[in-house]
N, C-alpha and C positions, 0 to 999 in steps of 0.2 A: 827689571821687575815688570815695568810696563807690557814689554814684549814677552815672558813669559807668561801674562794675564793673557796675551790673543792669542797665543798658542792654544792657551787650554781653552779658551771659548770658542778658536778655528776645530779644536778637537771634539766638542762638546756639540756641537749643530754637525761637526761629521758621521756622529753617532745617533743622534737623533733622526736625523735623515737617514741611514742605515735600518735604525727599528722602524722607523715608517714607511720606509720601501719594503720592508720586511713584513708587516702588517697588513701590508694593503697589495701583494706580491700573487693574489691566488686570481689563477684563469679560468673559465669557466668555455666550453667549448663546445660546437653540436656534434655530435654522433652518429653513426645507424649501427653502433654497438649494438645487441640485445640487453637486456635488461638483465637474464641471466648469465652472460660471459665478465667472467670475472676481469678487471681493470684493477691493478695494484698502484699502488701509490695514490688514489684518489676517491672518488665516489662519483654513480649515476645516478640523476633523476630523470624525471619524464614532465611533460604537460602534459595536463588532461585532457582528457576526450570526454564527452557527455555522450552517456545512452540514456533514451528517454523511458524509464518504465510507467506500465499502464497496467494497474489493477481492477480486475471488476469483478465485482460480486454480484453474483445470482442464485435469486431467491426460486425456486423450484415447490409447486403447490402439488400433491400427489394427491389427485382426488378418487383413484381407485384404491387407497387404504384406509380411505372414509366410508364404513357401510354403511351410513347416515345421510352422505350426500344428496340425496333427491330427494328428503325429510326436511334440510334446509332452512325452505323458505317457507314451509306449512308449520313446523313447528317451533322455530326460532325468529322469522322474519326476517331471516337472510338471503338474499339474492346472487347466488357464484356466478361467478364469470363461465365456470364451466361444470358437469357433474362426473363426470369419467376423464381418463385421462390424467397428464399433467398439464402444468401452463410453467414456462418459466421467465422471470422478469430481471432484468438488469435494475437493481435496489442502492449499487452505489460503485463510484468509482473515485481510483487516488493515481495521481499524476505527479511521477517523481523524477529528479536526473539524479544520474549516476555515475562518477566521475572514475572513468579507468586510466590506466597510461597511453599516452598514442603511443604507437609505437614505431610511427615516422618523427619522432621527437625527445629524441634524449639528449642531455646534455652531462657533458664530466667535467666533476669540478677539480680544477689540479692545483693543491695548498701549496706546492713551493714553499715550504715552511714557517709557511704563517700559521697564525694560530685559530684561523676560522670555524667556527662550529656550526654543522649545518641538522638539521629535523626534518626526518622525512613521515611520511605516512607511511603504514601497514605497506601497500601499495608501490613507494615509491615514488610521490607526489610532493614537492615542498610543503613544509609545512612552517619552519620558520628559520631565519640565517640571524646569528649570535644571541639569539636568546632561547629560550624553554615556555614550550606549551606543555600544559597538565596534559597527558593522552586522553582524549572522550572515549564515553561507552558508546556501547552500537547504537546508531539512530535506530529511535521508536518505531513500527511502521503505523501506516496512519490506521486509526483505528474504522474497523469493519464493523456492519451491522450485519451480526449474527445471530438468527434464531437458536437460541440453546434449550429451547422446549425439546422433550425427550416424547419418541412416538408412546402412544399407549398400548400397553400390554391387554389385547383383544378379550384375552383370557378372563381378565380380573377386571371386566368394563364395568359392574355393577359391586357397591357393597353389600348387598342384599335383593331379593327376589323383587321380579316388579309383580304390586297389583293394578287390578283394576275396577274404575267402579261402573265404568260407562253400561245403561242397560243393554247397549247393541250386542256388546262382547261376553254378555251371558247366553249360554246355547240351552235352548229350552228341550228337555227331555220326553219322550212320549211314555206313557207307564205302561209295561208289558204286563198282561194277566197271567197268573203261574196257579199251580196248583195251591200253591200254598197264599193265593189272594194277596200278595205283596208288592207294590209298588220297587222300582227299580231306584236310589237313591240319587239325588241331583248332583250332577260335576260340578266340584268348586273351580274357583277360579283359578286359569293357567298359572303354570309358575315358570320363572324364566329359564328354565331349560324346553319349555316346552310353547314359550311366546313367539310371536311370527317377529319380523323383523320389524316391521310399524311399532310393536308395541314395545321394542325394545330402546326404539329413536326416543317413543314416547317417555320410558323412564329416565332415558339418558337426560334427555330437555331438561324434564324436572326435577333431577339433581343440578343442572345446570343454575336453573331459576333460583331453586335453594342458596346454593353458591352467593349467586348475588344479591339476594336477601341479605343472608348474613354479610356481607361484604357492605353494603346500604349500612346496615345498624352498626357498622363499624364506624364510617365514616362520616355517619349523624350523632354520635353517641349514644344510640339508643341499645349497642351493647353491653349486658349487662354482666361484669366479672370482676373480681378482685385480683384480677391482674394488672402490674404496672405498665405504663405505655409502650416499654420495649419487649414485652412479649405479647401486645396486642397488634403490635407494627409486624411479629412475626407468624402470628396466627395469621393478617392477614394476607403476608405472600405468601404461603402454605394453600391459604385461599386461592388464589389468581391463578395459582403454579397449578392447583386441583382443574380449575376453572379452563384451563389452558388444552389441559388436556383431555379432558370432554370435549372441547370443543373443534379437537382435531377429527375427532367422530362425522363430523357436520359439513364444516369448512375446509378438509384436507391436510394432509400431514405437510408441514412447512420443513423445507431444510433450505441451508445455503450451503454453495462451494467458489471457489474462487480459483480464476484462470489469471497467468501474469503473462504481458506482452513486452515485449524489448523492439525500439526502433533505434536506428543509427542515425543522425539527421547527415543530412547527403549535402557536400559541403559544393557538390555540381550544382544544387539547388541554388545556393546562397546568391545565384545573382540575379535568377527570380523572385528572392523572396519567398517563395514557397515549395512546401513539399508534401505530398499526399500521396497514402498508404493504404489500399487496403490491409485492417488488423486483424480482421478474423469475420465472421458469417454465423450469424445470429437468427434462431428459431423457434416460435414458443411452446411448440410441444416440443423442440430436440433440445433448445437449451444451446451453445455456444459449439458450431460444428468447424469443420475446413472448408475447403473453396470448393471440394467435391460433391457438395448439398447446391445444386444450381437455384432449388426454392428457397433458399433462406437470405434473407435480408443480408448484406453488406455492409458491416460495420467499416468507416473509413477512419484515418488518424491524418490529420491536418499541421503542421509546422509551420507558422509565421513568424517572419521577425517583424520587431517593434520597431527599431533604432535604425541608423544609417550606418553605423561602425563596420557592417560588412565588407563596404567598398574599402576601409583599410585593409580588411583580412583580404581582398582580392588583387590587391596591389602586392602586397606582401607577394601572396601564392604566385602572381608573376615574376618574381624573379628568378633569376639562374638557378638550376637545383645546385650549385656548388655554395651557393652565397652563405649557406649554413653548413656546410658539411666541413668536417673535422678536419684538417690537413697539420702538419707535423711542419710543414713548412711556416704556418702563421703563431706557432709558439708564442714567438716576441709578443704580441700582438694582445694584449690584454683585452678581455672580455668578462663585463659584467653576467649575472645573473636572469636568465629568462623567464620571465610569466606572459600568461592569458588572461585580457581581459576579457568575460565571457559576454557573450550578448543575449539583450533577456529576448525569449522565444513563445509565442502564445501556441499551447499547444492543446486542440479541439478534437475531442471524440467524439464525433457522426452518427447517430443512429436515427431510423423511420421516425422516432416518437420525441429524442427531444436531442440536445447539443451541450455537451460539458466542457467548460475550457475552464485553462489553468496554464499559469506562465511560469516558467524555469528557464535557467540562464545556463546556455550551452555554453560549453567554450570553445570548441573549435570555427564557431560562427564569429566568434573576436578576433583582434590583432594580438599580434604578438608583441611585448615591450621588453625592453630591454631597463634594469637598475642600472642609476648609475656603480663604475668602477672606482670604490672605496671602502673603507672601514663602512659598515650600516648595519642596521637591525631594522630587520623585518618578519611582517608575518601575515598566512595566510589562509583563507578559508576553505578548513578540508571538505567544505561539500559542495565550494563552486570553485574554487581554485585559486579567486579573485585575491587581490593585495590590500589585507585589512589594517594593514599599520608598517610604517615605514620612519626610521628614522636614522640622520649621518652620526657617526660617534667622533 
């Protein structure tokens, strides 16, 4: 009896041991498969590579679609920077990474039938080994300061005829003697189809001024109506938005547009430390040209790292290009799963007038690590690639 109790217990850790070499059975291996050549029996991933994008927005001032322009500062008390022409200015910039797949870096995972379940991104990027991430919606992009004031329609620049009362601008008449002794009658005053341009700045102003009158007694109370607060909050953007658009007469029609940059950070770089780019050529009447405008400023783009982990990543980079490469000969050879720790990177937009920085974590400027070989759960962050949770089962 005794010896048939060890049998079944010699039989019972034989099987045990069986499901957990079973379990814990999948290899995971490097590559230079492509990403699109199909592999049966398994699956490919990649690490990330960071590309650093660079948004800028510029504001663009059109002051030849102002006929008011050199009225300005005699009838409003504003002083431009310029009267004709445009001027355009860089009003805002957003500094993002973007994680694609290297594609000197893929690895395949081979289940040996086990029961592993692996999450990848859109992409092809890990995303988590034995458990389930909710799929995210599309990151936000950062948000832009865009003038959405609409130009004025030339046409309909006034609601009504300008007068006027100034004695200068009454033209006095001489009276011709006729036969029939009658005086010639006096010309009233212009009307705006027939005002000179001064006197049209003129009316503009003073609908302007009106403007902020009522706007004033809005905002003192001294407006007087029987309407509730929330249609007094919309008379007065109705106001500003009127307000807005007069004053493009004066001040120049505002637009924005926006140009995107892509750099690669240069992993030849990484044992300087740094890397510098001219991004693009910058000019305030041209607005955002190519390298082919020799008068325009040079805008540069700057890559520093923060940390020391480089000197990992450069110890790696030397070794044998076989030391990762896929052989059919090291089957036996069990192999965990590969990630990047990425390294944070300060990255500086250059220009004549002022300096933007902003830090993002590249990953090809990290080491490479290796999970351990076992049952685990983990998971990882699909916008830098990093290992956000780890755990042995």
């Amino acid at each position: 009896m005794i010896r048939r109790n060890i049998c079944l217990y010699i039989a019972l850790l034989c099987v045990v041991a069986v499901v957990s070499s079973c379990s814990g059975s999948y290899s995971v291996y490097s590559t230079r498969v492509a990403a699109d050549k199909e592999m049966t029996g398994g699956i490919l991933y990649a690490l990330p590579k960071t590309l650093v994008r660079v948004d800028i927005i510029v504001e663009k001032t059109d002051y030849d679609a102002s006929p008011y322009a050199e009225y300005a500062e005699e009838l409003l008390g504003i002083v431009l920077d310029d009267d004709e022409g445009a001027i355009h200015k860089i009003t805002n910039v957003a500094i993002t990474a973007i994680n694609k797949p290297d594609p000197e870096a893929y690895y395949y995972i081979e289940p040996n039938g086990s029961d592993i379940s692996v999450q990848l991104t859109r992409n092809g990027l890990l995303r988590s080994i034995n458990t389930y991430i909710e799929q995210p919606t599309e990151p936000a992009r950062p948000t832009e300061k865009v003038n959405k004031t609409g130009r004025i329609n030339l046409t309909d620049i006034l609601y009504e005829p300008a007068t006027y009362d100034d004695e200068d601008d009454e033209d006095e008449y001489d009276e011709e003697e006729s036969d029939t002794a009658m005086a010639k009658p006096r010309r009233s005053a212009p009307t705006a189809t027939s005002a000179t341009l001064h006197d049209k700045a003129k009316a503009a102003a003073k609908i302007i001024m009106d403007i902020r009158t009522k706007k004033r007694e809005i905002l003192y109370g001294e407006y007087e109506s029987e309407y509730d607060s929330k249609t007094i909050s919309e008379v007065y953007s109705r106001l500003e938005e009127q307000e807005q658009r007069y004053m493009q007469l004066f001040v120049g029609v505002k637009s924005t547009y926006k140009e995107v940059f892509y750099i690669e950070p240069d992993l030849s770089k990484v044992i300087v430390d740094d890397q510098t780019v001219e991004l693009f050529r910058f000019a305030e009447d041209k607005g955002v040209v190519d390298s082919t405008v020799v008068d325009a400023d040079i805008i540069y783009c700057n890559l520093r790292c923060e940390n020391e982990m480089y000197v990992v990543n450069k110890f790696l980079k030397q070794k044998p290009k076989n030391y990762f490469k896929y052989s059919s000969k090291r089957r036996h050879a069990s192999k965990g799963f590969r990630y990047r720790v990425p390294e944070l990177v300060t990255v500086s937009l250059i220009t004549p007038h002022f300096t933007y920085q902003h830090e993002v974590k590249v990953a090809q400027y990290g080491p490479v690590m290796e999970l351990p070989h076992t049952d685990l759960e983990a998971m990882f962050d699909e916008q830098t690639g990093e290992l956000i949770y780890f755990n042995t089962l």
